[in-house]
C-alpha positions in Angstrom: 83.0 89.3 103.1 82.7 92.6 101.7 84.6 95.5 103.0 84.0 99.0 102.3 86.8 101.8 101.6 86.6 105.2 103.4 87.9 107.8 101.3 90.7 109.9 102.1 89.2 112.9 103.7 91.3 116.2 103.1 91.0 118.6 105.7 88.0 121.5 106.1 89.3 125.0 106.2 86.8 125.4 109.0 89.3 122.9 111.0 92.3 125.3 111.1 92.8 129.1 110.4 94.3 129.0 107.2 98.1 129.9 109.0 100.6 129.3 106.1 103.6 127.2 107.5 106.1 129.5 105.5 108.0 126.3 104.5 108.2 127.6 101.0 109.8 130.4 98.7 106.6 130.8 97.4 104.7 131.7 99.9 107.6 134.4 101.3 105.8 137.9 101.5 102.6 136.7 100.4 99.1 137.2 102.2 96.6 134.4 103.0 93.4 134.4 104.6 92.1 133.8 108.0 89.8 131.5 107.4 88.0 132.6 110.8 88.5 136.1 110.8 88.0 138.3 107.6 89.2 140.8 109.0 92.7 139.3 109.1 94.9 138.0 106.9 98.8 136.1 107.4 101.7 137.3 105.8 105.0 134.8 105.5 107.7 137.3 106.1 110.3 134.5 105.6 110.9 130.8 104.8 110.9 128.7 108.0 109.9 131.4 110.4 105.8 131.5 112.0 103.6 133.4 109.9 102.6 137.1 111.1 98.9 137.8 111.8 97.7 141.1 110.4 94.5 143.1 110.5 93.1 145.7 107.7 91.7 148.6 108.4 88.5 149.5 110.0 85.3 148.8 107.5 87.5 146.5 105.9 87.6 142.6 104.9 90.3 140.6 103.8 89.6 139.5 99.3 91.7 136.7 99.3 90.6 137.2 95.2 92.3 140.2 95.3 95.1 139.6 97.9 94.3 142.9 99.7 91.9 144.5 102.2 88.5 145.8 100.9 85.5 147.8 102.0 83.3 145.3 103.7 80.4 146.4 100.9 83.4 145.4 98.1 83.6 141.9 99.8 82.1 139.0 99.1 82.7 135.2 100.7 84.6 132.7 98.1 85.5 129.3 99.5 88.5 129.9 101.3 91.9 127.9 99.7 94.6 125.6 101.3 97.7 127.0 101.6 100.4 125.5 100.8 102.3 124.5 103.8 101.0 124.5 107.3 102.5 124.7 110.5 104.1 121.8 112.3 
C-alpha cells in the first residue's frame, strides 16, 4: 500500500497581515508591511511588546524595498516577505 506525503505548507502572506511579533532585537524599530493595506506599515517599538500600526501620508504606499512611504506612482507590488516573528 502506497502512501503519499503532503508537503509542509508554509503559510501565505495573504493568510495574516504581515504583524511582526517583536520577539526579536532585530526587528526593534524596524518597519514591515501590511500585507493588506499598502498604505500601512508596523513598526516594533520594542522587544516583547505588540507591534504599532502606522499609516503614510496621503498619495502614499508603503516600499517594503525601500523601508519607507512612497508616491503611489513611485510604488510598485513585490511579493510581500515573512517576518520574522509573529504574534502569539
Amino acid at each position: 500500500m502506497a502512501t503519499s506525503h503532503l508537503p509542509i505548507q508554509k503559510s501565505k502572506y495573504y493568510e495574516h497581515d504581515g504583524e511582526p511579533g517583536c520577539q526579536g532585537l532585530d526587528e526593534v524599530n524596524r518597519m514591515f508591511r501590511n500585507f493588506w493595506d499598502p498604505t500601512a506599515y508596523w513598526v516594533c517599538d520594542k522587544q516583547g511588546t505588540k507591534a504599532r500600526l502606522n499609516r503614510c501620508r496621503q498619495s502614499q504606499l508603503y516600499s517594503e524595498e525601500l523601508g519607507r512611504c512612497v508616491h503611489y506612482a513611485e510604488w510598485s507590488w513585490t511579493e510581500p516577505k515573512e517576518p520574522p516573528s509573529r504574534p502569539k
